[in-house]
Each structure stands twice: as structure tokens, then as C-alpha cells.
ZAKE-594207 format. One record per residue (C-alpha): residue in one letter; x, y, z. Coordinates in nm, 3 decimals. Layout:
ZAKE-594207
rec residu->A&u->X&v->Y&w->Z .
...
This chain:
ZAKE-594207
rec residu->X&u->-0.009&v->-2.599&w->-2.627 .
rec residu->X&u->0.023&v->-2.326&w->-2.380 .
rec residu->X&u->0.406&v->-2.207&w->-2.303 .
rec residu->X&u->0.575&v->-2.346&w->-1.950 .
rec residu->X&u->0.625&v->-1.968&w->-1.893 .
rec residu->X&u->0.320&v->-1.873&w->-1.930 .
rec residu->X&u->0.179&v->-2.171&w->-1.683 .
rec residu->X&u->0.434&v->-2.078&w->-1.418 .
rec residu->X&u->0.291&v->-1.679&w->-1.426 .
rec residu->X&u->-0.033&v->-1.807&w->-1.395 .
rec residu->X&u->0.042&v->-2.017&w->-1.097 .
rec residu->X&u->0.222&v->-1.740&w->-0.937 .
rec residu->X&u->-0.059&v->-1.483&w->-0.965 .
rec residu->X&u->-0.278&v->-1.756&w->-0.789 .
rec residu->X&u->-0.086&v->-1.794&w->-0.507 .
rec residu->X&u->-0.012&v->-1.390&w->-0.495 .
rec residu->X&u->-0.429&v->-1.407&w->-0.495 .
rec residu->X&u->-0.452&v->-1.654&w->-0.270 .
rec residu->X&u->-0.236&v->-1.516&w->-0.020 .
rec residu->X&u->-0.339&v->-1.175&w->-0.028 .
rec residu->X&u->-0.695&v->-1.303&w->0.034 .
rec residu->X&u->-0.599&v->-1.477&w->0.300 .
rec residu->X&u->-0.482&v->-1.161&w->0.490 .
rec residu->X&u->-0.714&v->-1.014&w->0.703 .
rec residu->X&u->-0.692&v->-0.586&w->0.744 .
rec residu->X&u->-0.652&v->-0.503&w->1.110 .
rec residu->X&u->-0.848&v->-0.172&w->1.042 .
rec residu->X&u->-1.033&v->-0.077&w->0.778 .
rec residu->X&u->-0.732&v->0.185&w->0.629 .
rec residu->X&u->-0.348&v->0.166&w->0.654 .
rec residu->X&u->-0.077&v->-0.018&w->0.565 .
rec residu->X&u->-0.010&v->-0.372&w->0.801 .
rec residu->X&u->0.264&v->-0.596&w->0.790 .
rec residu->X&u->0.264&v->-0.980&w->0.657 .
rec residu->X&u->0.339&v->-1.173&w->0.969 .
rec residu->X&u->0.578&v->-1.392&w->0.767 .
rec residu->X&u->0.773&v->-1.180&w->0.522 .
rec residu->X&u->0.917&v->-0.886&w->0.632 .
rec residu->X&u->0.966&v->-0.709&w->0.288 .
rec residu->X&u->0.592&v->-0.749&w->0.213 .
rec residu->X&u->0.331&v->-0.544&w->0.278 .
rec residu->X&u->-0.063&v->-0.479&w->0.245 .
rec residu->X&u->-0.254&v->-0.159&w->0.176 .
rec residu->X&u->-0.602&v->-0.194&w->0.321 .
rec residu->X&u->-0.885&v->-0.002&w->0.118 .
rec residu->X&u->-1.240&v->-0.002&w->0.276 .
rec residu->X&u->-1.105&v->-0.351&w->0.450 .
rec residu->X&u->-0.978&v->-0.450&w->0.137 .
rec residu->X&u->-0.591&v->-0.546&w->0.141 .
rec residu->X&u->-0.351&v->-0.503&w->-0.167 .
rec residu->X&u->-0.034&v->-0.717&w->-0.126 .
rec residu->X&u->0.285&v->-0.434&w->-0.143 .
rec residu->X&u->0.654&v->-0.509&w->-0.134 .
rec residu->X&u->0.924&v->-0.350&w->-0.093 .
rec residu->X&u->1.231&v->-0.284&w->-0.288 .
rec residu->X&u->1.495&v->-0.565&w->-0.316 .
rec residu->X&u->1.720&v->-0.517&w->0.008 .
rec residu->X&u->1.474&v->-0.330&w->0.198 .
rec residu->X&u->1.212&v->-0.416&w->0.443 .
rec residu->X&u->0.923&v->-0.277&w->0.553 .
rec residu->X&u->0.857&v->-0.029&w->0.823 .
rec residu->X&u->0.538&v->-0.115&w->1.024 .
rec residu->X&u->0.552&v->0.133&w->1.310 .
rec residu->X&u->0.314&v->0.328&w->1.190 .
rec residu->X&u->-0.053&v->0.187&w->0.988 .
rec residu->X&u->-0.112&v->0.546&w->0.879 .
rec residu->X&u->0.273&v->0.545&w->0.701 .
rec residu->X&u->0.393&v->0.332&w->0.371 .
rec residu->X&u->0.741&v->0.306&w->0.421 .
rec residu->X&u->1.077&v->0.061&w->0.328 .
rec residu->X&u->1.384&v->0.112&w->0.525 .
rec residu->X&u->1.730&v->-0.071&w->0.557 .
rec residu->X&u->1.702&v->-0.401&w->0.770 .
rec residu->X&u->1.907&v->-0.202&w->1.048 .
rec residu->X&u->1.659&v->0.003&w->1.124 .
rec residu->X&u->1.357&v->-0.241&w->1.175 .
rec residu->X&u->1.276&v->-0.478&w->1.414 .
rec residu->X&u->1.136&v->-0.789&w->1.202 .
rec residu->X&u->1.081&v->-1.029&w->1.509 .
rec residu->X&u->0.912&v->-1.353&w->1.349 .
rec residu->X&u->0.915&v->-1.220&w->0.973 .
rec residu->X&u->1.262&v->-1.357&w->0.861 .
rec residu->X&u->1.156&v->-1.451&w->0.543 .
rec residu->X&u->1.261&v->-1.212&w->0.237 .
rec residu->X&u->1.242&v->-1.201&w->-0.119 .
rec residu->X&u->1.455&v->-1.344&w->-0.344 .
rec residu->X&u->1.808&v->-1.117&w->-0.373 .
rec residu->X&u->1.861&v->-0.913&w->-0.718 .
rec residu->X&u->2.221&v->-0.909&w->-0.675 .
rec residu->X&u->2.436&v->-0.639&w->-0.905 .
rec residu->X&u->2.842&v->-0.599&w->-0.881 .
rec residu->X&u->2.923&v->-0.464&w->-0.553 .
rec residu->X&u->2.600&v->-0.482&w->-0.433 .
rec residu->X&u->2.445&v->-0.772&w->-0.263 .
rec residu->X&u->2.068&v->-0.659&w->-0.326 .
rec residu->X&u->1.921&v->-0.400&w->-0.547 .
rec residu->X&u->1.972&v->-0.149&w->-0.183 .
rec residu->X&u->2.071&v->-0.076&w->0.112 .
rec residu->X&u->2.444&v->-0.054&w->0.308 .
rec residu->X&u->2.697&v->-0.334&w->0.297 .
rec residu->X&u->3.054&v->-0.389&w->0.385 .
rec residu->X&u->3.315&v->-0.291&w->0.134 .
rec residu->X&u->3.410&v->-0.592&w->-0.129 .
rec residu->X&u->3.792&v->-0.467&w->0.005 .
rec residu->X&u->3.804&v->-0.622&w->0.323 .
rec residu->X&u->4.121&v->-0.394&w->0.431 .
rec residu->X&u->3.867&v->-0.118&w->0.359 .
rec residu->X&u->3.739&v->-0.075&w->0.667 .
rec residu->X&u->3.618&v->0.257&w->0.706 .
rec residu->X&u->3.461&v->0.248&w->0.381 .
rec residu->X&u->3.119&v->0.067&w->0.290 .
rec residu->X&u->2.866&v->0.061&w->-0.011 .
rec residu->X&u->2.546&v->0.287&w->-0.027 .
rec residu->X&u->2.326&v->0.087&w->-0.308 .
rec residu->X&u->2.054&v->0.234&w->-0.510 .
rec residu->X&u->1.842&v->0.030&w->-0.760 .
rec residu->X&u->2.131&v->-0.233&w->-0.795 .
rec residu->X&u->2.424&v->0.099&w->-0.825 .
rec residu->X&u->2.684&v->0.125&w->-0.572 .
rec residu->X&u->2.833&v->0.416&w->-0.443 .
rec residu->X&u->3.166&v->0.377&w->-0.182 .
rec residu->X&u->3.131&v->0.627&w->0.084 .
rec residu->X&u->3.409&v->0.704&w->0.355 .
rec residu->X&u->3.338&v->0.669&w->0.766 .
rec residu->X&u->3.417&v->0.939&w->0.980 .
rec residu->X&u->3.774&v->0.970&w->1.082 .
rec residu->X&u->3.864&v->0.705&w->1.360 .
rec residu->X&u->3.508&v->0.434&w->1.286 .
rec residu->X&u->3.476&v->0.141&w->1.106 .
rec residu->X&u->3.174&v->0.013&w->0.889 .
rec residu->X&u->2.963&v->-0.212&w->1.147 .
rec residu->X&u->2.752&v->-0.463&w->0.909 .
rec residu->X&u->2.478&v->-0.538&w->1.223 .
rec residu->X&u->2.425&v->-0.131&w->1.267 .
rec residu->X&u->2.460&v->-0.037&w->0.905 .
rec residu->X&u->2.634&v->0.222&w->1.023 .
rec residu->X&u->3.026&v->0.346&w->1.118 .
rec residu->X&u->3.136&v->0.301&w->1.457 .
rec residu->X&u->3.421&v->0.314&w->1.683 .
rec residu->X&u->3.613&v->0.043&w->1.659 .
rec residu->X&u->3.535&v->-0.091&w->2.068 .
rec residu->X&u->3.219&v->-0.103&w->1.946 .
rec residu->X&u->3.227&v->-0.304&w->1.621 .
rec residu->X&u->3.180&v->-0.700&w->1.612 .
rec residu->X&u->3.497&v->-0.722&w->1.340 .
rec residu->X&u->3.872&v->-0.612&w->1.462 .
rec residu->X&u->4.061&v->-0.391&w->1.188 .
rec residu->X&u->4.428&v->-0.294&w->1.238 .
rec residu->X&u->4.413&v->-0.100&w->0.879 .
rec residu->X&u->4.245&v->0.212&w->0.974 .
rec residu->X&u->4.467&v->0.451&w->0.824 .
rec residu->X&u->4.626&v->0.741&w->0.997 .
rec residu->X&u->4.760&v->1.074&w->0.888 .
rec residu->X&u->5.106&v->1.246&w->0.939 .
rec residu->X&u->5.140&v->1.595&w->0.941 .
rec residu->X&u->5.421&v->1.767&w->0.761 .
rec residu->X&u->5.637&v->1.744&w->1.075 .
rec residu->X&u->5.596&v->1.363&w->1.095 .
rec residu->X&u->5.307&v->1.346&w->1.406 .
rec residu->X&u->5.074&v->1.122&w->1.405 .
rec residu->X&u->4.826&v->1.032&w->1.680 .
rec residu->X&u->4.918&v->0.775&w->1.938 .
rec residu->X&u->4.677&v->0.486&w->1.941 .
rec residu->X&u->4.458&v->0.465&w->2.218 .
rec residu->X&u->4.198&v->0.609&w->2.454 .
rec residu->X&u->4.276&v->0.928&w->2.609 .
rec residu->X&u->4.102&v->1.007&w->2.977 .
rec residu->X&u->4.062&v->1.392&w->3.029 .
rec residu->X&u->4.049&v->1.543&w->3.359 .
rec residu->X&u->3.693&v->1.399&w->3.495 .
rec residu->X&u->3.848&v->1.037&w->3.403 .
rec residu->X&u->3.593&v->1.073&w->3.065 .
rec residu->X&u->3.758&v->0.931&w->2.696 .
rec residu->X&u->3.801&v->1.240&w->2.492 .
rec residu->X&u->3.669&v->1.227&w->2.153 .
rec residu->X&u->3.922&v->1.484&w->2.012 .
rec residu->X&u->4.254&v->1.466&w->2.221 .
rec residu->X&u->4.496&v->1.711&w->2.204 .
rec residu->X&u->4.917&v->1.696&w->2.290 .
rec residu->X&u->5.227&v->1.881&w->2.318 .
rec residu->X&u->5.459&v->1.993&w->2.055 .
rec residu->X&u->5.765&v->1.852&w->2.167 .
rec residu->X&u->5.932&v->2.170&w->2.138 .
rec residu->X&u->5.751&v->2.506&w->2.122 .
rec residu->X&u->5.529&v->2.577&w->2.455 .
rec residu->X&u->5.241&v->2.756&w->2.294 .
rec residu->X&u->5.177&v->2.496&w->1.966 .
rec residu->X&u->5.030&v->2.159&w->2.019 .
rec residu->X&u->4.804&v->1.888&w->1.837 .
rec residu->X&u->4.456&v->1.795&w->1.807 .
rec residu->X&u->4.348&v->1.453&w->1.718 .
rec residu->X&u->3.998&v->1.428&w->1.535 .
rec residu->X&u->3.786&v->1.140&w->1.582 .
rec residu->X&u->4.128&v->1.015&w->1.788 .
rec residu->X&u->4.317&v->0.947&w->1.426 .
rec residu->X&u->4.311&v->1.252&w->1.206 .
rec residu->X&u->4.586&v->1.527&w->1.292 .
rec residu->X&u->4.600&v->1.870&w->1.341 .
rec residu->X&u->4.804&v->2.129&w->1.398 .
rec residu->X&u->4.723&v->2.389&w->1.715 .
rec residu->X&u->4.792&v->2.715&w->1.854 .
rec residu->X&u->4.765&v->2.886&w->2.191 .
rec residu->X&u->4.664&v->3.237&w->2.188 .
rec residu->X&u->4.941&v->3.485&w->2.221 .
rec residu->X&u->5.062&v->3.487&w->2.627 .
rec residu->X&u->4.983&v->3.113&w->2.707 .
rec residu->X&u->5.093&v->2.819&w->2.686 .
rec residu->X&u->4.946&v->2.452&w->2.620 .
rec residu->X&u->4.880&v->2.230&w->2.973 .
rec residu->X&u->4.925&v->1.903&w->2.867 .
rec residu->X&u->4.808&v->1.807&w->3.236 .
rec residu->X&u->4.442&v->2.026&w->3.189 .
rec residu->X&u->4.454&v->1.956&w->2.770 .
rec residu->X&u->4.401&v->2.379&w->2.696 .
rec residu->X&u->4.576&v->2.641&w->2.703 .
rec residu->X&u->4.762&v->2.813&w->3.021 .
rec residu->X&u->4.927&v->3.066&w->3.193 .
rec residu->X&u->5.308&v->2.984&w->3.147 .
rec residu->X&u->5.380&v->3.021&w->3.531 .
rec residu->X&u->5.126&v->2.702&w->3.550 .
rec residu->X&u->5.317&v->2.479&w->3.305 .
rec residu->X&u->5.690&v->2.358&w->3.414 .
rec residu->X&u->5.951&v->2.412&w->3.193 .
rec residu->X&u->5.733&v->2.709&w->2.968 .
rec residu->X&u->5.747&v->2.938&w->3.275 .
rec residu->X&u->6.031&v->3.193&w->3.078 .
rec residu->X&u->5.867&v->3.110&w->2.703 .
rec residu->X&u->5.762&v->3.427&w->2.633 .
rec residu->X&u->6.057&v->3.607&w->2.813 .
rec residu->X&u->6.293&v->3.413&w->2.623 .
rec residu->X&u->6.083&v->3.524&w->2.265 .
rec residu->X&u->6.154&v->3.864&w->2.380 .
């Protein structure tokens, strides 16, 4: 009596047969897309095709015949092909690879790189948030989740940057704002990414414009006009 696992192998490389022979090579050489499943793939030899597919949480990039190449779901338009393979799912990882939110869901500017099933938490810039659609960190405008816990660092003297867009002269957001010290005219504060702090300092004989965002003549500032005189 032949083993039920042994029947249901046999079955399945029929129908892996079958379909592949039902796929016809648009050209004679390259690598084509199934028009169903967007993981799998065919190599075409002398018109022949070879049914490919990709690893588990990637899909396959059919842009260019002359190229064999899987990317992350992000970065490929599968139309029509929503069907996948099954998911090989590890801890922390959804499938085998690819990005994915942070299990942590307070951990938003942090997300997942798997690889073969292994995860790996990575950090976001300062200031984005892991965007699940893009694969990728973004401002927070821009992603399709709010988070309020994107955490922000004091300096030694207790600043912290304001929350907020910042509009510099032209009326344009400015990606790294900067602001006063509250009381020495030639320090002030630059905000990375709008949430990471850092300390600044004007160049000896000016003064920071919190009205141009640089650094100034004193006479141009009120109330630093006599800073230097008074150092004297």
C-alpha cells in the first residue's frame, strides 16, 4: 500500500507539471511573470518555461524579462496577481522575509528586517514612524497609523523640541529647525528630523536671529545689540 504522503507529493508534482505546461513563454529567453501568483515565476529556455518562486514573503519583480529578481511587496506593483504562497511564519516574523511592523505596538519608530525566518529590529530615523503600506519610515503626516509615543530627547539643560511644523522664511516646513537659548544671544538649538536635540553655537561676533533661523549681526537682533560689549 503506497503511503498518503507519498500520494499527496505525487499529486502536487502533477499539478506543478501541469501548470507550468500550461504557461506559454512570451519570448523565447527571460524570466515572465504567472498572471495569477505574484511570488511565482518562469524561466524560459529555448521557449521552454521552468516554474520559479520566490522566497516566502517576497514577490517577484517582472520589470525587466532579461532580470531574475524577488523584492519586498512594497516595491512591486502586482495588479491582478494577489495570490501568494502559503506564509512560513517564524517568531517576530510574519513570513520567512521582508519588513513588518514591530510586535510592540508603542514601538513606533522601530520595525523588523526578516531574513530566512530571523528578525532583526532596526530603528527609523529621528522624527518617522514605520509605515506598513511603504515598508518604509515616514513622517508621521504621512503615515496611515497615528503614534503619540515617538520619543523625544532632552538635553542636559532640560530642552526638548516643541512639537510641530516649523515654516522658515519662504513659508517652506524646515526639516531641521533651529531656536533660541533663552538666555545667551550667540547659543541656540537645532532640532534633527524635528525631534532629536542639539546644542548650537554662533561664530564669535554674532548672534542667533530667531526671525531669519542663522546667525546675525547683534545690531540686527533686539535685545543682543550690547552682547558682546557687555562680555567685554
Amino acid at each position: 500500500m503506497v503511503p498518503t504522503t507519498s500520494i499527496l507529493l505525487l499529486v502536487f508534482g502533477v499539478l506543478v507539471n501541469l501548470v507550468a505546461a500550461q504557461f506559454r513563454c512570451p519570448e523565447s529567453k527571460g524570466f515572465f511573470p504567472d498572471p495569477e501568483q505574484c511570488d511565482l515565476y518562469y524561466a524560459c529556455v529555448d521557449g521552454q518555461p521552468e516554474e520559479r518562486l520566490c522566497k516566502d514573503g517576497l514577490v517577484f519583480r517582472d520589470d525587466n524579462p532579461k532580470k531574475e529578481f524577488c523584492d519586498i511587496p512594497a516595491n512591486v506593483p502586482c495588479g491582478d496577481r494577489t495570490i501568494l504562497q502559503e506564509p512560513q511564519p517564524s517568531k517576530g516574523c510574519p513570513r520567512s522575509n521582508g519588513y513588518f511592523r514591530d510586535e510592540d505596538p508603542t514601538a513606533c519608530d522601530r520595525f523588523v528586517n526578516c531574513i530566512d525566518g530571523i528578525p532583526q529590529s532596526m530603528p527609523c530615523p529621528p522624527g518617522l514612524i514605520y509605515e506598513d503600506k511603504m515598508a518604509a519610515c515616514v513622517w508621521p503626516a504621512d503615515a496611515s497609523r497615528t503614534c503619540n509615543d515617538v520619543r523625544r530627547d532632552v538635553l542636559d539643560d532640560g530642552f526638548s523640541c516643541p512639537e510641530g511644523d516649523v515654516a522658515g522664511p519662504l513659508g517652506r516646513i524646515l526639516p531641521h529647525p533651529t531656536y533660541p537659548h533663552p538666555e545667551d544671544c550667540s547659543k541656540f538649538y537645532i532640532c534633527r528630523n524635528g525631534v532629536r536635540p542639539q546644542k548650537g553655537q554662533c561664530e564669535d561676533g554674532t548672534v542667533y536671529n530667531e526671525d531669519s533661523f542663522r546667525c546675525t549681526e547683534p545690531d540686527n537682533v533686539p535685545g543682543c545689540e550690547d552682547y558682546y560689549k557687555k562680555k567685554n
